[in-house]
TIMI-2910 file (N, C-alpha, C, CB; in pm, 1 decimal, decimal comma, always signed):
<rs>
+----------+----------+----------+----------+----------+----------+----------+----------+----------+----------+----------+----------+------+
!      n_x !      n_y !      n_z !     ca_x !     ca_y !     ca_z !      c_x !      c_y !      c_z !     cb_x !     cb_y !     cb_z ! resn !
+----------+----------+----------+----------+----------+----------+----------+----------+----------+----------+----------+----------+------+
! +13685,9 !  +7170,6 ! -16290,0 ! +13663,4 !  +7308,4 ! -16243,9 ! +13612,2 !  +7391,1 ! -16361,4 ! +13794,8 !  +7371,2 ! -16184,5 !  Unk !
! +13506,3 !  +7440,2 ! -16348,6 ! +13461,0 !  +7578,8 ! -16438,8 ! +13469,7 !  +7671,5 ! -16408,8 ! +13357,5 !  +7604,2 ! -16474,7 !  Unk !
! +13510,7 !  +7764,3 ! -16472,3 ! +13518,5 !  +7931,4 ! -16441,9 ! +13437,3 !  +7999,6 ! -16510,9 ! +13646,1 !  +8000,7 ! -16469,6 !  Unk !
! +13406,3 !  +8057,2 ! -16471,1 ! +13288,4 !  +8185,3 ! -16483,4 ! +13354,2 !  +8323,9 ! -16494,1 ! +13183,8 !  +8195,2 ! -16340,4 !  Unk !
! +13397,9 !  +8404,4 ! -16581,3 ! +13459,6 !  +8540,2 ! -16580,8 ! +13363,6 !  +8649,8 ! -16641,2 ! +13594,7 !  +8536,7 ! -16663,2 !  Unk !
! +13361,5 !  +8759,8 ! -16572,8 ! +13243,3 !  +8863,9 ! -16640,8 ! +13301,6 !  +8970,8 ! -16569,4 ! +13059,0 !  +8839,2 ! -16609,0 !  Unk !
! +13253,6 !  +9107,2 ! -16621,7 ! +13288,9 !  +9246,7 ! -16565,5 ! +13374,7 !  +9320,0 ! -16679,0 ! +13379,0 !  +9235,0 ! -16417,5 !  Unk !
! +13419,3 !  +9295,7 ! -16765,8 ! +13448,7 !  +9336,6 ! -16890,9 ! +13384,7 !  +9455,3 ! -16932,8 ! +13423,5 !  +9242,0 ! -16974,9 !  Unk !
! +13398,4 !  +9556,4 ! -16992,0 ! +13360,2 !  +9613,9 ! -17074,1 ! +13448,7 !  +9772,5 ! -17150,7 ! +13240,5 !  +9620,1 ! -17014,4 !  Unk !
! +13421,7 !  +9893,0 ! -17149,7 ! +13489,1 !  +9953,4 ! -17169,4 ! +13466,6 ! +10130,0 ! -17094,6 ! +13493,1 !  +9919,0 ! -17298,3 !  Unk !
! +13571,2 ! +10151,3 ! -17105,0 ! +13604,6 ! +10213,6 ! -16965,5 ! +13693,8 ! +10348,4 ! -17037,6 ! +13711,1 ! +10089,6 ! -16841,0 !  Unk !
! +13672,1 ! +10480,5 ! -16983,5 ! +13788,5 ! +10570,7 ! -17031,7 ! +13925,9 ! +10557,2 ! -16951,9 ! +13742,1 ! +10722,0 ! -17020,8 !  Unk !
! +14057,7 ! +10598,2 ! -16983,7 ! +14162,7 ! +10608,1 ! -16949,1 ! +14145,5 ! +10631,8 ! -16785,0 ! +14226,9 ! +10704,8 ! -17033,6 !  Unk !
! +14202,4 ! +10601,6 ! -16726,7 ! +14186,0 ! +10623,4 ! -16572,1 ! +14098,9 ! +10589,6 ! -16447,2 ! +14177,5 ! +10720,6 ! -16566,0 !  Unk !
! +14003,5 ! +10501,0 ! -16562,4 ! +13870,7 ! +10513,8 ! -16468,0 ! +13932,3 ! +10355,7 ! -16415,7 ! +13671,0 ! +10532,1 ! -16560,3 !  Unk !
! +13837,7 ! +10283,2 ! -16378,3 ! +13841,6 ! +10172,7 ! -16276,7 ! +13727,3 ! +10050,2 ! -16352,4 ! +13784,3 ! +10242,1 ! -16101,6 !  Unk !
! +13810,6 !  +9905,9 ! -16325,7 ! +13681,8 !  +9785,1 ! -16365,1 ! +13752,5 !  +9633,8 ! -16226,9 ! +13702,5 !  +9710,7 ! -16625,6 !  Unk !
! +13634,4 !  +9649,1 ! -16208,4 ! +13625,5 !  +9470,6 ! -16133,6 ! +13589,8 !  +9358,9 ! -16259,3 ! +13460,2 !  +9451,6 ! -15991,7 !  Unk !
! +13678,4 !  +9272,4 ! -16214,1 ! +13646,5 !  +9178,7 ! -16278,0 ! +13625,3 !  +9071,5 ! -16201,8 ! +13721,2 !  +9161,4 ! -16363,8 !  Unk !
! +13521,5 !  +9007,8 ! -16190,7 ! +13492,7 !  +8839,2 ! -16135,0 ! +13552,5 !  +8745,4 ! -16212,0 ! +13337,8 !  +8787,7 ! -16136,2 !  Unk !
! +13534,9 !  +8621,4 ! -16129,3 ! +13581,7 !  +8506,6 ! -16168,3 ! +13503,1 !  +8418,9 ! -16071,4 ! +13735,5 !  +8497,3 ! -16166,3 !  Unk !
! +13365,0 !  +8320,5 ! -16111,1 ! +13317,3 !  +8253,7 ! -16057,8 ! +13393,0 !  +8108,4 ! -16057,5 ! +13204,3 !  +8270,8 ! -16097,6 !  Unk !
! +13453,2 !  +8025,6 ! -15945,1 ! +13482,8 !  +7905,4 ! -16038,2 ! +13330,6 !  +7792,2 ! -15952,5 ! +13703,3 !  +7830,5 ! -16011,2 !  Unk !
! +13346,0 !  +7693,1 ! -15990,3 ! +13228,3 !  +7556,2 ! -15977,5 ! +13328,9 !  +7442,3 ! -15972,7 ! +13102,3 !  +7529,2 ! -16131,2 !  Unk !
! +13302,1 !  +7314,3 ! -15940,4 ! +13335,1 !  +7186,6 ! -16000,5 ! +13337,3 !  +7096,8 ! -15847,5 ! +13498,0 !  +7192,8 ! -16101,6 !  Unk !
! +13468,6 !  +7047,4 ! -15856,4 ! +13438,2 !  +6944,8 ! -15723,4 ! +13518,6 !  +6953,7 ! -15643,1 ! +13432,3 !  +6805,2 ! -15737,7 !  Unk !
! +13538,1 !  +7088,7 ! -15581,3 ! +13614,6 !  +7092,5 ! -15435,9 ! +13508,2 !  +7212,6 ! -15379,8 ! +13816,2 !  +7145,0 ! -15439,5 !  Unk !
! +13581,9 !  +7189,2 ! -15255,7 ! +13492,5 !  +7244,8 ! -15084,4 ! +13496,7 !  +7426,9 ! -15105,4 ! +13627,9 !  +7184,6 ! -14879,6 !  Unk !
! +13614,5 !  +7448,3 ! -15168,6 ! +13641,7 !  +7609,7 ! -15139,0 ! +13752,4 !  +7619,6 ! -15245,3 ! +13699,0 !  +7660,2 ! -14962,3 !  Unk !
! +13741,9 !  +7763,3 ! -15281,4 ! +13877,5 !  +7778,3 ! -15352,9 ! +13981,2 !  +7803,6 ! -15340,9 ! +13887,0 !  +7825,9 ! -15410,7 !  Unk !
! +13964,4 !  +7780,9 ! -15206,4 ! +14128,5 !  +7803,0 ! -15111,4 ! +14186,9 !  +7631,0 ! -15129,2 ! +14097,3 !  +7859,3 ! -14875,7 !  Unk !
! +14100,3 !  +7511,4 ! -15180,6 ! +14133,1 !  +7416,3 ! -15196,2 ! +14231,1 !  +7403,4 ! -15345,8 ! +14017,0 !  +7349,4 ! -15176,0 !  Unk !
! +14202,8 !  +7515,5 ! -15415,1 ! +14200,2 !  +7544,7 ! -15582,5 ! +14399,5 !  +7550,6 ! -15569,2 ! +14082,9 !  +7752,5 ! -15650,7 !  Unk !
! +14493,6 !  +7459,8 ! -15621,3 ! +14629,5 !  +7549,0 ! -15606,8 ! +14672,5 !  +7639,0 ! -15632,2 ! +14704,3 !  +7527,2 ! -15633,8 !  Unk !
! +14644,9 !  +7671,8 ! -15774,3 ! +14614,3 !  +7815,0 ! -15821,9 ! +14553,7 !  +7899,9 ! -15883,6 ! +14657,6 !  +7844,6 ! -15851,1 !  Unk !
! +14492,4 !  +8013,4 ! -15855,0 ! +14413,2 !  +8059,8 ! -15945,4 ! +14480,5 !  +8198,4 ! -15981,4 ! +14268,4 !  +8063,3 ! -15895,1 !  Unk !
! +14451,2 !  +8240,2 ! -16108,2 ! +14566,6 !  +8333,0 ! -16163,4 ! +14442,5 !  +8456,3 ! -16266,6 ! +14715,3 !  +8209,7 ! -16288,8 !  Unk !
! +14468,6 !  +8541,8 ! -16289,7 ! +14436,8 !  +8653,6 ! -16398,3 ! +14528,2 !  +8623,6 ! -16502,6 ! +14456,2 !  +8810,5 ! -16349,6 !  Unk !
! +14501,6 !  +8615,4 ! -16615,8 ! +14580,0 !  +8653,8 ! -16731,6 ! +14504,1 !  +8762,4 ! -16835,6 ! +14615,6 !  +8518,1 ! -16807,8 !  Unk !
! +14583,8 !  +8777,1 ! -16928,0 ! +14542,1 !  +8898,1 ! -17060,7 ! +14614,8 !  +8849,7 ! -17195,8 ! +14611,7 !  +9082,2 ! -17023,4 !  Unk !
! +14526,5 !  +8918,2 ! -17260,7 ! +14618,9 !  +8890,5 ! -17389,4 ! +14531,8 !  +9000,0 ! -17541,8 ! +14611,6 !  +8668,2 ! -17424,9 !  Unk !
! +14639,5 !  +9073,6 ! -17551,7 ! +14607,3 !  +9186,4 ! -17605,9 ! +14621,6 !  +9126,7 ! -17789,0 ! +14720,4 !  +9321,6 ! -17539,6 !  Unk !
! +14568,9 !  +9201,8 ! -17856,9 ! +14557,7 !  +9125,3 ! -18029,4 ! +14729,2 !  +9161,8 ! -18030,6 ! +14421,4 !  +9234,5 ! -18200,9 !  Unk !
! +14758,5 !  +9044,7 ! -18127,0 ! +14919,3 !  +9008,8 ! -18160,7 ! +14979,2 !  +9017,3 ! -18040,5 ! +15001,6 !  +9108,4 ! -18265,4 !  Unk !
! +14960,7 !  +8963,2 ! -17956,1 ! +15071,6 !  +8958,0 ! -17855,9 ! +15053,2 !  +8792,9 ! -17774,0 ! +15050,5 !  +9107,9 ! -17736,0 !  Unk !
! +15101,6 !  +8767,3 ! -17668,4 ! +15096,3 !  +8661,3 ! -17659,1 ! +15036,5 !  +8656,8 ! -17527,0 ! +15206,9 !  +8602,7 ! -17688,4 !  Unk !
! +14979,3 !  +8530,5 ! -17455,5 ! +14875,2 !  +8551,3 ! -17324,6 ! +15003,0 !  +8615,2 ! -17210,4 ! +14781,9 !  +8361,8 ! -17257,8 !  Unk !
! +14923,2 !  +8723,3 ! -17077,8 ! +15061,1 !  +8742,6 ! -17009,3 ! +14966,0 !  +8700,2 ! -16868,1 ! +15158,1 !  +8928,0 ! -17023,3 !  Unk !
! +15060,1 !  +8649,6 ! -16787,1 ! +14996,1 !  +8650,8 ! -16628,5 ! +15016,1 !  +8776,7 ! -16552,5 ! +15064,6 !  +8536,6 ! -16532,5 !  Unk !
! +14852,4 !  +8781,8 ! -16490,3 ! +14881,4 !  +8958,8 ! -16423,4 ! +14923,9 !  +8955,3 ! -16298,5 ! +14744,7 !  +9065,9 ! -16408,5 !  Unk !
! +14840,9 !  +8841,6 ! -16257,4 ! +14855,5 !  +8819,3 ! -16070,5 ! +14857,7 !  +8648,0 ! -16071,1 ! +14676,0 !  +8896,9 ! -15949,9 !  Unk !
! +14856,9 !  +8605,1 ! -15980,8 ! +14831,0 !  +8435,5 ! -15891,9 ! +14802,9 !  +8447,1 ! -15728,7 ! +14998,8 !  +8322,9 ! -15900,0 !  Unk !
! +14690,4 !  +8321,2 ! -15708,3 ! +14714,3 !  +8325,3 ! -15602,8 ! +14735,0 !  +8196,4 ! -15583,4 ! +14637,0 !  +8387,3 ! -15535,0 !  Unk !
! +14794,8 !  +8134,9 ! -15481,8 ! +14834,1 !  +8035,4 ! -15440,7 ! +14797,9 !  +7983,1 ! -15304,5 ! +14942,6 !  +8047,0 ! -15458,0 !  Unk !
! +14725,5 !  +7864,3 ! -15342,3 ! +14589,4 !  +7805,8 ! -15242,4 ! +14518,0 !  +7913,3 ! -15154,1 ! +14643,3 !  +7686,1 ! -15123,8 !  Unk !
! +14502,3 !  +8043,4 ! -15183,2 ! +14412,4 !  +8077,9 ! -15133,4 ! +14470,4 !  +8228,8 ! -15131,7 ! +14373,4 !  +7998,3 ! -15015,4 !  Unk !
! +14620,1 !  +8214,4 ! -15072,7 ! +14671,8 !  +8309,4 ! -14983,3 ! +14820,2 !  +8371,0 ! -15054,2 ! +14692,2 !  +8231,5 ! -14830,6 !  Unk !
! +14931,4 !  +8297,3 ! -15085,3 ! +14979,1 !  +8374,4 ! -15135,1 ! +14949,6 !  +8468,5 ! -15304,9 ! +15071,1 !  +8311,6 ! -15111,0 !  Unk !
! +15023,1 !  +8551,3 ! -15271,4 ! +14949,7 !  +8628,9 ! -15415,2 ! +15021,5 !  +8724,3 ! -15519,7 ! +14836,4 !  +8726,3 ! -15367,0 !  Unk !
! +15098,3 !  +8688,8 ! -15621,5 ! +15187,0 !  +8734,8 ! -15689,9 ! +15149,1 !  +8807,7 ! -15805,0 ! +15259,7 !  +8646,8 ! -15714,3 !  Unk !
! +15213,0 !  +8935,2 ! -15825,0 ! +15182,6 !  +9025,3 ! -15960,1 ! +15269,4 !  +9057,7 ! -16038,4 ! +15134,0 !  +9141,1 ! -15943,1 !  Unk !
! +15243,3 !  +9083,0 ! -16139,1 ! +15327,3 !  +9122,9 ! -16212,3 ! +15413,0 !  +9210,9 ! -16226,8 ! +15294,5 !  +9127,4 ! -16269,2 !  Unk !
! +15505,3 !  +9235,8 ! -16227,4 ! +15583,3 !  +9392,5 ! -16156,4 ! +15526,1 !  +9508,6 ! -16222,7 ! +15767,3 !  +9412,4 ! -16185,2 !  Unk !
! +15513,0 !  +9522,2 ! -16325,7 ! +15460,5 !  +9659,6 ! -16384,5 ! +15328,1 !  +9702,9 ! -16326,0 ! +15440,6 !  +9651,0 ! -16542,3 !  Unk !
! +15239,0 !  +9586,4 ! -16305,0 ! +15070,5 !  +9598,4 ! -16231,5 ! +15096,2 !  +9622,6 ! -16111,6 ! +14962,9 !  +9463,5 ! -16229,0 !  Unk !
! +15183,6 !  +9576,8 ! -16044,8 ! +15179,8 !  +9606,7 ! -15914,9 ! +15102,9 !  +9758,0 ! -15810,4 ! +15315,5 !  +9597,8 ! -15907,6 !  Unk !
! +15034,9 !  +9763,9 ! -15744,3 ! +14965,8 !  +9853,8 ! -15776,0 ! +14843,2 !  +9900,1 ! -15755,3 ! +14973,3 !  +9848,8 ! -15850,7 !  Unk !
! +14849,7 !  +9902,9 ! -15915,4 ! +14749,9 !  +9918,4 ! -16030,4 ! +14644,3 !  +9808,9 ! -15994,1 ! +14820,5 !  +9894,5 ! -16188,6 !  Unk !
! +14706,6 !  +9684,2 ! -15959,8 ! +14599,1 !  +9579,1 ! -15975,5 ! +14585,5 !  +9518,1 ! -15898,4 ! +14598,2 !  +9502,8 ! -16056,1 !  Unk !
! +14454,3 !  +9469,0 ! -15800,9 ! +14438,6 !  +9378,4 ! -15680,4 ! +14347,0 !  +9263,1 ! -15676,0 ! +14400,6 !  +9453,2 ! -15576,6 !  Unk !
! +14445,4 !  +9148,3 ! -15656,7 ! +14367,5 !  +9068,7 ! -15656,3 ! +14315,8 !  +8990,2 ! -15557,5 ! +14396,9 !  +9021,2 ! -15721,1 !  Unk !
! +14194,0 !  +8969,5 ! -15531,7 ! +14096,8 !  +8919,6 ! -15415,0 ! +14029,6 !  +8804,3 ! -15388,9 ! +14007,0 !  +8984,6 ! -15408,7 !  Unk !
! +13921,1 !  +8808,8 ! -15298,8 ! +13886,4 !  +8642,9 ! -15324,9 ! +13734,2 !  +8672,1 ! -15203,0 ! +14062,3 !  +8485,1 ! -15252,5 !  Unk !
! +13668,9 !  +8587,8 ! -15226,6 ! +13543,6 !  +8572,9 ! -15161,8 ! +13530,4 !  +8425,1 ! -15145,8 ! +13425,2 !  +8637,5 ! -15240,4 !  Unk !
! +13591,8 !  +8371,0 ! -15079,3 ! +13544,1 !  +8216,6 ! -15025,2 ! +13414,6 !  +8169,1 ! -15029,2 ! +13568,5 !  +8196,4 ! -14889,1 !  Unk !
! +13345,1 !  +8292,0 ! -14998,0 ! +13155,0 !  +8191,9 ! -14945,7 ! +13143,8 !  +8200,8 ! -15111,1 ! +12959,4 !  +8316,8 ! -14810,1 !  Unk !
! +13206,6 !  +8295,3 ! -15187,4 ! +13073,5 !  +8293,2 ! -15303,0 ! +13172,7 !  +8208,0 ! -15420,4 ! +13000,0 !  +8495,9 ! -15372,5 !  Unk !
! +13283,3 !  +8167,3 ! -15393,8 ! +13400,6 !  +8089,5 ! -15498,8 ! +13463,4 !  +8161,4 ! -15582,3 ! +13351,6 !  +7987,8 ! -15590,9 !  Unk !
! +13439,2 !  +8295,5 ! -15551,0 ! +13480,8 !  +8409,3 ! -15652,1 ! +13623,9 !  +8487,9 ! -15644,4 ! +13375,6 !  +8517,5 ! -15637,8 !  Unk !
! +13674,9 !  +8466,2 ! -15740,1 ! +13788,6 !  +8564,6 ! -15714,5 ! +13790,0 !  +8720,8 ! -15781,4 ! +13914,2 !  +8491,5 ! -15766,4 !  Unk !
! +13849,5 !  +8836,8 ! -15756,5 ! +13825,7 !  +8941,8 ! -15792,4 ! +13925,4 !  +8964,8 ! -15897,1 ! +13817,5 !  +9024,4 ! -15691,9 !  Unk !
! +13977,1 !  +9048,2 ! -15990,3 ! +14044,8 !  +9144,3 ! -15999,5 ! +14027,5 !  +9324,8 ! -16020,2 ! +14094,6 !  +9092,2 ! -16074,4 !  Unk !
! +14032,4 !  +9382,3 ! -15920,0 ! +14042,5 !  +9534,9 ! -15920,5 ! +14124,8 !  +9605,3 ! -16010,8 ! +14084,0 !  +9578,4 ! -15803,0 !  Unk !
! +14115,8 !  +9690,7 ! -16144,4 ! +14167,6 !  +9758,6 ! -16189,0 ! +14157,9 !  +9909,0 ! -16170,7 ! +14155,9 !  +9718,8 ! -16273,5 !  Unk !
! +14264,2 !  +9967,1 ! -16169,6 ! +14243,0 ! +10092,8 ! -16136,0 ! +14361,4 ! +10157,6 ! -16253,1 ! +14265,5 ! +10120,6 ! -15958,8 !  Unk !
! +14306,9 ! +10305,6 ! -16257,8 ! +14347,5 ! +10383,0 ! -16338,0 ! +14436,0 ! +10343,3 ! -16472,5 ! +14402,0 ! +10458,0 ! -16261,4 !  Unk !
! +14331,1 ! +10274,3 ! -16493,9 ! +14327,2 ! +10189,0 ! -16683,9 ! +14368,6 ! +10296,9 ! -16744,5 ! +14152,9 ! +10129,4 ! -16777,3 !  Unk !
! +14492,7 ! +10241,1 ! -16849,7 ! +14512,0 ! +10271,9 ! -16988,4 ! +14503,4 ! +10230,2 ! -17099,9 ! +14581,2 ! +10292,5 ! -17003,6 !  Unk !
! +14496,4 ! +10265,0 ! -17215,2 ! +14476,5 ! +10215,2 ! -17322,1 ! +14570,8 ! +10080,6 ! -17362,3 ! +14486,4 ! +10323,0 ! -17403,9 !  Unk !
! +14662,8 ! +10050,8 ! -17303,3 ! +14758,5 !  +9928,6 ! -17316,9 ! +14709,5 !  +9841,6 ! -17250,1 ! +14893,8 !  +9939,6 ! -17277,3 !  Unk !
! +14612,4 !  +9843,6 ! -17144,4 ! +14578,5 !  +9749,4 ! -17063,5 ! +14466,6 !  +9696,1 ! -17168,4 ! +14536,9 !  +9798,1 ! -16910,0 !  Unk !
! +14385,9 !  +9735,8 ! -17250,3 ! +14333,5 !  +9701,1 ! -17368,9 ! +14328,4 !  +9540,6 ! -17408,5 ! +14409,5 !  +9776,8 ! -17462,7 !  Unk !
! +14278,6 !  +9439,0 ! -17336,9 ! +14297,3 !  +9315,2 ! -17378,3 ! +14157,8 !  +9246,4 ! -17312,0 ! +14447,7 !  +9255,6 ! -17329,6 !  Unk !
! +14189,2 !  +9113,3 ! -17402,7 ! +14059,9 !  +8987,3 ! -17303,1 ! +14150,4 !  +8954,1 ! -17208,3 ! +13987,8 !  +8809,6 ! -17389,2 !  Unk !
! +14047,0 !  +8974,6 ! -17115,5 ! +14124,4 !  +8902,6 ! -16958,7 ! +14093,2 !  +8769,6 ! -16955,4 ! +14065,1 !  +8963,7 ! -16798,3 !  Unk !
! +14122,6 !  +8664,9 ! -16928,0 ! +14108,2 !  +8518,7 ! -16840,9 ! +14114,4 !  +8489,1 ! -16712,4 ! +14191,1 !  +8437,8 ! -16868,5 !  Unk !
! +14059,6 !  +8428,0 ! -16660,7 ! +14075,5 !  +8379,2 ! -16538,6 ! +14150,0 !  +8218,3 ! -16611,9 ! +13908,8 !  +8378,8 ! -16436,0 !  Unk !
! +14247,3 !  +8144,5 ! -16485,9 ! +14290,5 !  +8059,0 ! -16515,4 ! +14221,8 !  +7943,5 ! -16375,7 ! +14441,7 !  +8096,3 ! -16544,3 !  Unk !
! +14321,3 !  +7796,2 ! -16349,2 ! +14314,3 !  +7742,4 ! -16246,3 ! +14389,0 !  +7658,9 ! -16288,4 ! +14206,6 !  +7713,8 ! -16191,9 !  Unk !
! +14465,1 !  +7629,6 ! -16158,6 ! +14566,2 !  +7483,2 ! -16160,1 ! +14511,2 !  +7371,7 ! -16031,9 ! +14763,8 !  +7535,4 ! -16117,5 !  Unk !
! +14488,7 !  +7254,5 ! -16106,8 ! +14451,4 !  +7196,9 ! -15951,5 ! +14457,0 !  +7076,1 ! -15959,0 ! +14315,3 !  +7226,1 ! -15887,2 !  Unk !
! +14486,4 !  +6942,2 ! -15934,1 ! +14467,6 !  +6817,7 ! -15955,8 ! +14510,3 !  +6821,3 ! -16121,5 ! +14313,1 !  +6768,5 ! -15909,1 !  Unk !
! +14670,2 !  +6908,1 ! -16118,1 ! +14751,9 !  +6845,7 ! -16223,2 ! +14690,3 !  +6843,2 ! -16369,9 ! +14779,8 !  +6704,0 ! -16180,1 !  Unk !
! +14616,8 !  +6981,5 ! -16314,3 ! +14501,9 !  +7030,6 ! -16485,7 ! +14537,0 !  +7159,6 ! -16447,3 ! +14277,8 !  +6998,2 ! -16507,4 !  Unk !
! +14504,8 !  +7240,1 ! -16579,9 ! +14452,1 !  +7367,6 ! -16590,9 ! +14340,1 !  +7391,7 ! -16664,7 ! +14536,0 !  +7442,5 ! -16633,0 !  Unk !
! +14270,4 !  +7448,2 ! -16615,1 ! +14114,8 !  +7493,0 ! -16676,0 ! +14121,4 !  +7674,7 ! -16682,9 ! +13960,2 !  +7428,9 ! -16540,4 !  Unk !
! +14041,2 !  +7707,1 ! -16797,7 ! +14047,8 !  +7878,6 ! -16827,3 ! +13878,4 !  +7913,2 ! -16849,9 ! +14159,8 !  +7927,3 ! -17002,5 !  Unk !
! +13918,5 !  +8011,2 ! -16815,9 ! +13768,1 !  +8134,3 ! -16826,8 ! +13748,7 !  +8134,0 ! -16963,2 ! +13791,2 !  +8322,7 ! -16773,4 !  Unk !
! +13640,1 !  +8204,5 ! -17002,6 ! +13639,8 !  +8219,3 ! -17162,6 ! +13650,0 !  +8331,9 ! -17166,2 ! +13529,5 !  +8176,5 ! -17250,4 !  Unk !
! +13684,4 !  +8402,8 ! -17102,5 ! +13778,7 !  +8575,7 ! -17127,9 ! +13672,0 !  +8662,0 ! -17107,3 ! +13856,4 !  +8622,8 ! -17308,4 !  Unk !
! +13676,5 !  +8745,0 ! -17117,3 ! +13596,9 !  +8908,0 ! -17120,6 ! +13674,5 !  +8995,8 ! -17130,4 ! +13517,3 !  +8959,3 ! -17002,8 !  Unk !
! +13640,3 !  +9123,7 ! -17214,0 ! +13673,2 !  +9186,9 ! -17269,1 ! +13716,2 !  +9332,3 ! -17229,1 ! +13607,2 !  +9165,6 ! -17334,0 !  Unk !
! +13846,6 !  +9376,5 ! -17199,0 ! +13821,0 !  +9539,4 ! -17166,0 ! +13898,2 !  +9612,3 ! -17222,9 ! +13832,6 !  +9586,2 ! -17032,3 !  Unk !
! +13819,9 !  +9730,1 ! -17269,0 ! +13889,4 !  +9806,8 ! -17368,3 ! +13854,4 !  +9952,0 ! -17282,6 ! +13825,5 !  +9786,3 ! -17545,5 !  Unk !
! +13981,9 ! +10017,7 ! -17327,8 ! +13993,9 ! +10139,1 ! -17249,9 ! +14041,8 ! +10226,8 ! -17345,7 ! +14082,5 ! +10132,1 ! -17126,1 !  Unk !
! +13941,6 ! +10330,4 ! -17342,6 ! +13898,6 ! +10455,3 ! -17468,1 ! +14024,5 ! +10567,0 ! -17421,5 ! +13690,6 ! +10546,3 ! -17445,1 !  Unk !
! +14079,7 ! +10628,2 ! -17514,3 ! +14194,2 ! +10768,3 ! -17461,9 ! +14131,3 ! +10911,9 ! -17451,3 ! +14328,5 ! +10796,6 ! -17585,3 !  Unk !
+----------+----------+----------+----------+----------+----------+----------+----------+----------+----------+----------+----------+------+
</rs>
């Protein structure tokens, strides 16, 4: 599985960013995928999980994001979303996309969002 992550960039306090997550490789849909997840990881700190979804449908967040953050999915195009809304400067990190599937995990190569005060 490859992932594809983009939509990064930087944003003032409050405003709003989508982030994609293209994945590729060798299944039918990504509802086939077991899990696909958002993570972050801000300088000195350690990677955190924001959301998951699980084969397609269930979909877990993080309690503090809850919210704040939605995560989505587009079947025809293999894409998963994440919606941020009313960014703060703590949210300040490279995002990842992750995947669990056939007893691997494969990661995004991050993108970047930084949010100005």
């Amino acid at each position: 599985v490859q992932l594809q992550a983009s939509g990064g960039g930087t944003v003032q306090a409050g405003g709003s960013l989508r982030l994609s997550c293209e994945a590729s490789g060798s299944f039918d849909s990504i509802v086939d995928i077991h899990v696909m997840a958002w993570y972050r990881q801000s300088p000195g700190k350690e990677r955190e999980m924001i959301a998951s979804m699980i084969k397609g449908a269930t979909i877990q967040y993080k309690e503090a994001l809850k919210g704040r953050f939605i995560f989505s999915r587009d079947n025809a195009k293999n894409t998963v979303y994440l919606d941020m809304n009313k960014l703060a400067p703590e949210d300040t990190a490279v995002y990842y996309c992750g995947a669990v599937t056939d007893g691997n995990i494969y990661w995004g190569q991050g993108t970047q969002v930084t949010v100005s005060s």
